[in-house]
C-alpha positions in Angstrom: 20.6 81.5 66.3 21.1 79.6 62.9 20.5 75.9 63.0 21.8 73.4 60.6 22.1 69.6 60.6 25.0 68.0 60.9 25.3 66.5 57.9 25.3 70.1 56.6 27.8 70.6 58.8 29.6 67.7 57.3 29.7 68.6 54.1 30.9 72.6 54.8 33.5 71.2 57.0 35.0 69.1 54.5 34.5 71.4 51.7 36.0 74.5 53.3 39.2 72.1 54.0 39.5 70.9 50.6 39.3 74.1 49.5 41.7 75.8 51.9 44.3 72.4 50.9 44.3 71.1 54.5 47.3 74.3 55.5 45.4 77.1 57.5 46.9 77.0 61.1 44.5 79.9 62.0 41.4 77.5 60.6 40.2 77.0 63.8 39.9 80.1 65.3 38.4 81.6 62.3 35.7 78.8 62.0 35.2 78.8 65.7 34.6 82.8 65.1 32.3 82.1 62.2 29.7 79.8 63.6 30.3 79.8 67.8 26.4 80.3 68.1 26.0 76.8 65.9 23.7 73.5 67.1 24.2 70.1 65.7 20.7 68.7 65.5 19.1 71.1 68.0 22.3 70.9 69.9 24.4 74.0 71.1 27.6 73.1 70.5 30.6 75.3 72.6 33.5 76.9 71.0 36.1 74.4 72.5 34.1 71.3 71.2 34.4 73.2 67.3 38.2 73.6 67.7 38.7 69.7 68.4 35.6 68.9 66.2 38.2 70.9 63.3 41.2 69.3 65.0 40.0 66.2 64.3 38.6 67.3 61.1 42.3 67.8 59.9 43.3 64.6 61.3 40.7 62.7 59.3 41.6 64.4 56.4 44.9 63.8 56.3 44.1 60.7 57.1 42.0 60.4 54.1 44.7 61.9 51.9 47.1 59.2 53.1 44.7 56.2 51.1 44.4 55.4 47.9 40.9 56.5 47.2 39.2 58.3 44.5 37.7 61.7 45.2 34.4 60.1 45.3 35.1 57.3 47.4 36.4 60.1 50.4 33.3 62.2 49.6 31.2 58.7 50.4 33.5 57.7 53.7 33.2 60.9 55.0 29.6 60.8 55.2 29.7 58.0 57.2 30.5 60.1 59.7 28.4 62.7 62.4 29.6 65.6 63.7 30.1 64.1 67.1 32.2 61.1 65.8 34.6 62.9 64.7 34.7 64.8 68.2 34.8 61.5 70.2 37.2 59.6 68.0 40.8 59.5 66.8 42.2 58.6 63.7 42.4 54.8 64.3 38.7 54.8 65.9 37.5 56.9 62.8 38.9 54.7 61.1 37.3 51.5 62.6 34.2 53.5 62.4 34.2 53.9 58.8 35.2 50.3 57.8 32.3 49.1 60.4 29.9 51.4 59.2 30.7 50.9 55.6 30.0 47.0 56.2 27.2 47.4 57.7 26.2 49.5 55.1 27.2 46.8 51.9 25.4 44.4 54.2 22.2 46.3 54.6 22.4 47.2 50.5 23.0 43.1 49.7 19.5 42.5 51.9 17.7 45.4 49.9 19.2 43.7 46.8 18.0 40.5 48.2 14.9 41.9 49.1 14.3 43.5 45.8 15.9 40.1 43.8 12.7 38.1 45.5 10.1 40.8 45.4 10.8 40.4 41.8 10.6 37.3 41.4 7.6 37.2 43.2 6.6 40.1 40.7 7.8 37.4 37.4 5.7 34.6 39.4 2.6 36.5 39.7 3.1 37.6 36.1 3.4 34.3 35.0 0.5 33.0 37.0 -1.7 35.8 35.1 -0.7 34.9 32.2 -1.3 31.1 32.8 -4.6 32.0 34.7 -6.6 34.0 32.0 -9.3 32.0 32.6 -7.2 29.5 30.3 -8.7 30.7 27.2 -6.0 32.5 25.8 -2.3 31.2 26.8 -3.6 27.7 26.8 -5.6 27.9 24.1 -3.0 29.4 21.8 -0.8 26.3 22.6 -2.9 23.6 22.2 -4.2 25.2 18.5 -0.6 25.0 17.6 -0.1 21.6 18.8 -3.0 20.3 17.5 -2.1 21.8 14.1 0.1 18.6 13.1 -2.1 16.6 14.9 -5.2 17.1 13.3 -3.4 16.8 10.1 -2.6 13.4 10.7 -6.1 12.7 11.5 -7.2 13.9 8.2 -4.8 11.5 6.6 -5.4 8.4 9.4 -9.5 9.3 8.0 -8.5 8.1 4.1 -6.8 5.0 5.1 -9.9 4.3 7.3 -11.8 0.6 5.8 -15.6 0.0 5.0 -15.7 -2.5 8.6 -14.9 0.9 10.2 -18.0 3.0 8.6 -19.7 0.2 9.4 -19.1 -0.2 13.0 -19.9 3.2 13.3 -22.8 3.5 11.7 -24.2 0.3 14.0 -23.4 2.4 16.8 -25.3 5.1 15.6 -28.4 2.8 15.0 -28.2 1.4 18.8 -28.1 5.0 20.2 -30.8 5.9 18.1 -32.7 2.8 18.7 -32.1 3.0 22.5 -33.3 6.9 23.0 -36.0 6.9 21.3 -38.4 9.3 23.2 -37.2 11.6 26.7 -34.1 10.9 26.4 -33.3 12.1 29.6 -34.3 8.0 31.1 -31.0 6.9 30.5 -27.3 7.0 29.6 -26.4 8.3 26.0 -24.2 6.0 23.8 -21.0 7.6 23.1 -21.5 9.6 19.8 -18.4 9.7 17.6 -17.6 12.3 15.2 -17.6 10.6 12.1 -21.4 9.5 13.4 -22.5 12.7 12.5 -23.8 12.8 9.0 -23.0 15.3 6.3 -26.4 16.2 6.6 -26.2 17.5 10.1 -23.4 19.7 8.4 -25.4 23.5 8.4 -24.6 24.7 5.2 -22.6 27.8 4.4 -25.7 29.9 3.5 -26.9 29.7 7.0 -23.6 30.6 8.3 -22.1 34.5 8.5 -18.5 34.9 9.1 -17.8 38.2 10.9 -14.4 39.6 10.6 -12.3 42.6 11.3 -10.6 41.3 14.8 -6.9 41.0 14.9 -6.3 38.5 16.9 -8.5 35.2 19.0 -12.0 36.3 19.7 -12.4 34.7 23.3 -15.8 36.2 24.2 -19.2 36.6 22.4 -22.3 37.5 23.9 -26.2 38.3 22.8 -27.8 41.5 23.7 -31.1 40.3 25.8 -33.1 42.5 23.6 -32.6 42.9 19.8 -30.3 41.7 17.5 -26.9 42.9 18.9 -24.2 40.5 19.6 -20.9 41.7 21.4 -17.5 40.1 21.3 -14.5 40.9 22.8 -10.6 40.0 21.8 -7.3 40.0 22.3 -6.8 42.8 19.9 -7.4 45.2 22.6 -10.8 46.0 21.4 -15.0 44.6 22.0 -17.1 45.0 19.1 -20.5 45.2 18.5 -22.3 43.6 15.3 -25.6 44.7 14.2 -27.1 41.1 13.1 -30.9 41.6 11.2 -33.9 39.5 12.2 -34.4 36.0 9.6 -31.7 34.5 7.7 -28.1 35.5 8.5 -27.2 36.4 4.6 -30.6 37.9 3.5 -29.4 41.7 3.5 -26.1 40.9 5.5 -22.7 41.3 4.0 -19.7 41.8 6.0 -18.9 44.6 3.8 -22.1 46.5 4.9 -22.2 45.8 8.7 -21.8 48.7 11.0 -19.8 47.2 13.3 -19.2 49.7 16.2 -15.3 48.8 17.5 -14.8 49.8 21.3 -11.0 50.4 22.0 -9.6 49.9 25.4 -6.2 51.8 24.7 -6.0 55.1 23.2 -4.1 55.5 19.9 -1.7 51.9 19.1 0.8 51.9 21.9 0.2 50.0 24.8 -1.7 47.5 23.6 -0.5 44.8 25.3 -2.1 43.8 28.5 -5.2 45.1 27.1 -7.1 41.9 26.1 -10.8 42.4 26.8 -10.9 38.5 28.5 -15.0 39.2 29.6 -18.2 40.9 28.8 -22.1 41.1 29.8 -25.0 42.7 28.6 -27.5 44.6 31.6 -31.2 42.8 31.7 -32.6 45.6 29.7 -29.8 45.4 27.1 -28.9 48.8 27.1 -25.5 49.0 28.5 -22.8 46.6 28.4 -19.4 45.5 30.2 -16.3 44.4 29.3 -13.2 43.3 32.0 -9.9 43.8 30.4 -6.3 42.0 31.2 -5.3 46.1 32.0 -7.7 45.3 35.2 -10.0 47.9 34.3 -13.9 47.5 33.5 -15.6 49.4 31.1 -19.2 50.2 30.2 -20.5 51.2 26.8 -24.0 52.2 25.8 -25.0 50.2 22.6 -24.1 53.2 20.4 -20.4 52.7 21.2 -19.8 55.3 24.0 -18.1 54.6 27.0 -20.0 55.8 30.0 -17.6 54.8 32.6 -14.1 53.5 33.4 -14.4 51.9 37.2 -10.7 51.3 37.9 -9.6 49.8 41.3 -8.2 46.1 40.6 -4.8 45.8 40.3 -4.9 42.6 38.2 -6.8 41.4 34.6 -9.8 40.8 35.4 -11.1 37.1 34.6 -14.9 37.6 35.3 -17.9 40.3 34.8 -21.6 40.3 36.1 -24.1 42.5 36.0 -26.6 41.7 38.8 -30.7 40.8 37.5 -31.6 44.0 38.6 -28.9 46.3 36.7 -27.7 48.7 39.6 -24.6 46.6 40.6 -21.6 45.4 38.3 -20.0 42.3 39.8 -15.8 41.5 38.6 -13.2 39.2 39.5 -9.7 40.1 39.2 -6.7 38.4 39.3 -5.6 40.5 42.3 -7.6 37.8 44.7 -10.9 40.1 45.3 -14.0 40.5 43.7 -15.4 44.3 43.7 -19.2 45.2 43.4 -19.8 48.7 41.5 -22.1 51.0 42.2 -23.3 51.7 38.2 -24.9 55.0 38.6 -22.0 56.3 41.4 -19.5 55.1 39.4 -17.9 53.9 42.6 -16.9 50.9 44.6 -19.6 50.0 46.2 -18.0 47.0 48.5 -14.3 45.1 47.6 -14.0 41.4 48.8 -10.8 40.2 49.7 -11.0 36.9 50.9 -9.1 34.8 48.6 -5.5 33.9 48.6 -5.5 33.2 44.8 -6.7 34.7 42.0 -10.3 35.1 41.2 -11.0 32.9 38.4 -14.9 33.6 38.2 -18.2 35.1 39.9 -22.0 35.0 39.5 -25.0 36.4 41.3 -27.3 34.6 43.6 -30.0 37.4 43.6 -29.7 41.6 43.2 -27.4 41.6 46.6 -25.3 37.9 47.4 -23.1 36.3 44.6 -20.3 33.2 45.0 -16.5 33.9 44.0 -14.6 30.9 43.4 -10.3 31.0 42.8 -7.1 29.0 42.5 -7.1 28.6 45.9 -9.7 25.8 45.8 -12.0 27.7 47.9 -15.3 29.1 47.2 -17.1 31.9 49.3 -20.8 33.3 49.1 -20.4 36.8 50.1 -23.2 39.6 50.4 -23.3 43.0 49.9 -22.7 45.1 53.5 -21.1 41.8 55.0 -17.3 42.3 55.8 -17.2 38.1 56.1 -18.1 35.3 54.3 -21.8 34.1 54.5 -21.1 30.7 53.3 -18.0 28.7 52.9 -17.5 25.9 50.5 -14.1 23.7 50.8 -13.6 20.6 49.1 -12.1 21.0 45.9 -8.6 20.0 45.5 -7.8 22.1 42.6 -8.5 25.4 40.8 -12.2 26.3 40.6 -12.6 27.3 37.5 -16.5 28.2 37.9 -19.0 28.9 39.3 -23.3 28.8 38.2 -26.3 29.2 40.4 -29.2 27.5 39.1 -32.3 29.2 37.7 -33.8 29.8 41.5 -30.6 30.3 42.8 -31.2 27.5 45.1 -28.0 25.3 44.2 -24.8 26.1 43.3 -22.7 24.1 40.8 -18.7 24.6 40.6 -15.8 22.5 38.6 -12.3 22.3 39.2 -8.8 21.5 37.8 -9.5 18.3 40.2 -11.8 16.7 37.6 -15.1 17.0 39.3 -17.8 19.1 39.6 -20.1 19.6 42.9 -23.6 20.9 43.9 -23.7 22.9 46.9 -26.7 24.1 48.9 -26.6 26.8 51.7 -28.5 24.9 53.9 -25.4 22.8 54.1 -21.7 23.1 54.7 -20.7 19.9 52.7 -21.4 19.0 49.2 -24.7 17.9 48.1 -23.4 15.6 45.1 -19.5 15.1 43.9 -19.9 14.6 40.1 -17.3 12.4 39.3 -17.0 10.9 35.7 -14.6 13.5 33.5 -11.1 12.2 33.2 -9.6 15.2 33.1 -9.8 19.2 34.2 -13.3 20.5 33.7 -13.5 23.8 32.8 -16.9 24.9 32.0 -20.4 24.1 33.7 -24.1 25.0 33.1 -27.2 25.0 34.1 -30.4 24.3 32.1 -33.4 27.0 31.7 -35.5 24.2 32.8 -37.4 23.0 36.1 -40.0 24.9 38.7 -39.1 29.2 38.4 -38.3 29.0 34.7 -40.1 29.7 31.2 -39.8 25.9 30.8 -41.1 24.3 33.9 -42.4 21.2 33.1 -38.6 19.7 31.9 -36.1 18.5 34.2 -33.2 20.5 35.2 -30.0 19.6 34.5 -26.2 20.7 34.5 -23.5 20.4 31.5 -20.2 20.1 32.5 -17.8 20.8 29.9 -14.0 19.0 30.1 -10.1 18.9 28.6 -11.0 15.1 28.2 -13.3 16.2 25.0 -16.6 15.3 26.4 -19.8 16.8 27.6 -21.5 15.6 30.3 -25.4 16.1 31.7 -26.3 15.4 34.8 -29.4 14.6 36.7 -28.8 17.1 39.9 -31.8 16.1 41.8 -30.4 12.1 42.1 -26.6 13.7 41.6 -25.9 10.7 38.6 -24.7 10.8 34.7 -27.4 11.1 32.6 -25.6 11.4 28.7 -22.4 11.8 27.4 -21.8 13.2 24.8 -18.6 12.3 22.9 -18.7 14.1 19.7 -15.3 16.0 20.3 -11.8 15.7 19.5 -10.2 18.0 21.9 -10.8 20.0 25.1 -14.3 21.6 24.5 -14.1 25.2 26.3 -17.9 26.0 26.4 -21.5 24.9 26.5 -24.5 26.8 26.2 -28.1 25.6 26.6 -31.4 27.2 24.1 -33.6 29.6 25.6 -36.2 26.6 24.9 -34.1 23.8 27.2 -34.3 21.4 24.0 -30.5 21.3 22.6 -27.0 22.1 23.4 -24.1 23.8 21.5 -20.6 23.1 22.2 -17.9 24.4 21.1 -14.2 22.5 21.2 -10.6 23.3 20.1 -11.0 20.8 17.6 -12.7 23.7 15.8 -16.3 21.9 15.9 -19.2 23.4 16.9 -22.0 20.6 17.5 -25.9 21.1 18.3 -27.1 18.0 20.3 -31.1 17.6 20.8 -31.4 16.4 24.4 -34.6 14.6 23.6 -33.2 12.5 21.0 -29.4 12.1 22.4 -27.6 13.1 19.3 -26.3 15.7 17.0 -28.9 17.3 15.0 -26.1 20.2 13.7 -22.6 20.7 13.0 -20.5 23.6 11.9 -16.7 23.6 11.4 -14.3 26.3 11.5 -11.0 27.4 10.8 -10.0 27.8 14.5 -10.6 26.5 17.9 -13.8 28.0 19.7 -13.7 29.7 23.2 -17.1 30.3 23.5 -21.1 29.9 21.6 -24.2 31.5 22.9 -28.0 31.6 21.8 -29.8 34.8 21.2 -33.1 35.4 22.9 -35.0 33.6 20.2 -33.0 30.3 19.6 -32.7 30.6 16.0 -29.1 32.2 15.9 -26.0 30.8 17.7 -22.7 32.7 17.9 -19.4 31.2 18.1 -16.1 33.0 18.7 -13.1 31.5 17.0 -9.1 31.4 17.2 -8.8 32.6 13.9 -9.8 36.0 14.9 -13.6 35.5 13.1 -17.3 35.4 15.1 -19.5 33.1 13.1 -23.3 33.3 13.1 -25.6 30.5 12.3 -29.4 30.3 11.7 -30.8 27.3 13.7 -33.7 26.0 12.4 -34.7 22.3 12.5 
């Protein structure tokens, strides 16, 4: 017994009638003849049901023939039609049928239009919101450079027109800070240091200053191997690089010309290099292997020869955020797909995904080898632990964007900041926040924490936290009494990132205003200054504390020799 579907059906029917030119008076004998052993879906269909099933095959035809279609418009109306409609229906009916059914069926195409019209918006919106989300260093970054091009031309210009009564309130200033924090400076509030307080010779000078190039386009990451002199940066040129930098001063035996930089590409060949900004990177504790999160979602790791070991691909968004755990089996990333995924290194598998957020994941950071906190857009921030499908800790309170998150040195306390201008302590004996540090005037984007205090190499200093905000300013706090101990007001622009020395003693921040400044937190001033030719996203110390990195705008890393 053959068995064919009735669409099948359908389409022979129709064909064998066009073909025949709709004439054959012995049509239905013949095709009752040919197929009187035929089902219709599964159906058995009896010879007297195929003659009117052809009957009214003519009928429909000629009905069709009647109307002004084209041939491709019948070939569409007809399949509107089953086998059994046309048994069950005249002319009129089939009709009815196949303006009903064809309504239906514009109606159901406008709602998958519809549908698809929203889903890409929705598509465009989260687009947009990845591109605005980039952990604001690039998209926001780029802008303000610009707008702050004309801008800090004027200032240049305002700065000549400037009178001697000027230079000279300043420089009273300057003797009341100095004359008030003399000592531990850490007993009191800083005055507010201007930049024109800084003297020229705070100004490092360019023999103590290496300017690495070969990126094409903003250097938004920089990072110091935790053993030897390698420093890693990574761009929006698609590529991380790695920069041999010799021991001692940064131009004794060290040319650009000379380095052998090791470039890591993230796309093969030069086409598809968009999407492939490397936004992240972290060294392992043994500084052997290091990571790099790329807007294309993947993470990478490379061994410090330039090989990539492994490609661990599961996020479907950039990636904003990268840790390795202290302990080096487990890389920790936060995507802009809401979850955070640990990695098992060696497996080069997913070892656990989180998905509890309902915004991106802006940024992450271990507690110990097996718990880290994830912080988003969503305002919320979750402590989550490896083998734990919920939450372990909750912390709700911000009104805005959590931009990041640090766990202090015992991973005791954890500090956050947020788009809603304030930073908070948390503690997990609590639910609430142990301290609301309110006294930026604007987003703050940055924060962290001192090597200082009880389970550090500097134990006998307090321990502190640097917040870092649009409103130009740094800010330390005192965490234990939750107050303002300095501010530090020696920026013109947002300042993007802090970074303490290994030693506890100074701070470098860097600002769009293209200013990188060394405070000494004993003394409650700037000590050094460098200025470049672009804003900075981001300075770090090496191990030692006598080189500082800084990645600039203007697609250059700078390295300078600290020495007081």
């Amino acid at each position: 017994m053959t068995s064919i579907t009735s669409v099948e059906l359908n389409f022979l029917v129709f064909r064998y009638l066009q073909e025949s030119g709709f004439t054959h008076s012995a049509f239905a004998l013949g095709y009752e003849a040919s197929i009187n052993k035929c089902t219709i879906d599964g159906n058995l269909i009896p010879p007297g049901a195929l003659i009117t099933f052809v009957q009214k095959g003519l009928q429909y035809l000629e009905m069709e023939a009647n109307l002004s279609h084209s041939d491709a418009e019948v070939d569409e109306d007809f399949s509107l039609l089953q086998p059994l409609d046309l048994i069950q229906n005249d002319v009129n009916q089939l009709r009815q049928l196949i303006k009903d059914r064809k309504k239906n069926l514009q109606k159901e195409r406008d709602k998958d239009k519809e549908l698809e019209r929203e889903h890409e918006e929705e598509r465009t919106r989260v687009r947009e919101k990845e591109r605005l989300e980039r952990e604001k260093e690039f998209e926001r970054a780029r802008e303000r450079v610009e707008k702050n091009k004309e801008v800090e031309k004027n200032k240049e210009q305002e700065k000549h027109h400037e009178g001697h009564n000027d230079r000279d309130k300043v420089a009273e200033q300057e003797e009341k800070a100095n004359g008030k924090h003399e000592g531990n400076g850490a007993s009191g509030e800083l005055m507010d240091i201007s930049p024109a307080s800084t003297s020229q010779a705070c100004e490092i000078p360019s023999s103590d200053v290496t300017i690495l190039e070969g990126h094409t386009s903003e250097v938004c990451a920089c990072a110091w191997s935790p053993t030897g002199s390698l420093l890693a940066s990574g761009s929006g040129d698609s590529t991380a690089r790695i920069w041999p930098i010799p021991d001692g001063s940064s131009r004794s035996g060290l040319q650009n010309g000379a380095l052998n930089v090791l470039v890591l590409k993230h796309v093969k060949g030069r086409n598809n290099e968009k999407s492939k900004d490397v936004t992240t990177l972290d060294w392992n504790g043994d500084g052997t292997l290091l990571a790099t999160g790329s807007y294309d979602g993947q993470a990478r790791i490379w061994s410090t020869n330039g090989e990539l070991r492994s490609t661990l691909n599961k996020h479907k968004g950039p990636i904003f955020s990268l840790k390795w755990n202290k302990k080096g089996d487990y890389l920790l990333t936060g995507s802009c797909d809401k979850t955070a995924i640990v990695w098992d290194v060696k497996a080069e598998e997913v070892k656990q995904q989180f998905e509890f957020h309902s915004g991106p994941t802006l940024d992450v950071d271990w507690r110990n080898n097996m718990s880290f906190a994830m912080s988003s857009t969503d305002n919320m921030i979750y402590v989550c632990k490896i083998g734990e499908n919920r939450p372990i800790k909750t912390f709700a309170g911000h009104q805005g964007e959590v931009n990041c998150v640090k766990w202090d040195p015992t991973g005791t306390l954890l500090a956050s900041c947020s788009d809603d201008i304030s930073a908070k302590i948390w503690s997990m004996k609590q639910e609430k926040y142990v301290h609301d540090l309110r006294e930026h005037s604007k987003e703050i984007y940055t924060i962290r924490w001192s090597p200082t205090g009880p389970g550090t190499n500097n134990p006998n200093q307090q321990l502190v936290l640097a917040s870092a905000s649009f409103d130009s300013t740094v800010k330390l706090w005192d965490v234990e009494l939750g107050r303002l101990l300095y501010s530090l007001n020696g920026h013109r622009d947002p300042v993007y990132s802090v970074a303490f020395s290994p030693n506890g003693e100074y701070l470098a921040s860097g600002s769009l205003d293209k200013s990188l400044h060394i405070w000494s937190l004993k003394e409650g001033k700037i000590v050094k200054t460098y200025t470049g030719n672009g804003g900075i996203f981001e300075v770090c110390w090496n191990k030692e504390g006598d080189k500082l990195a800084a990645c600039f705008a203007n697609n250059t890393v700078c390295v300078l020799d600290f020495r007081m």
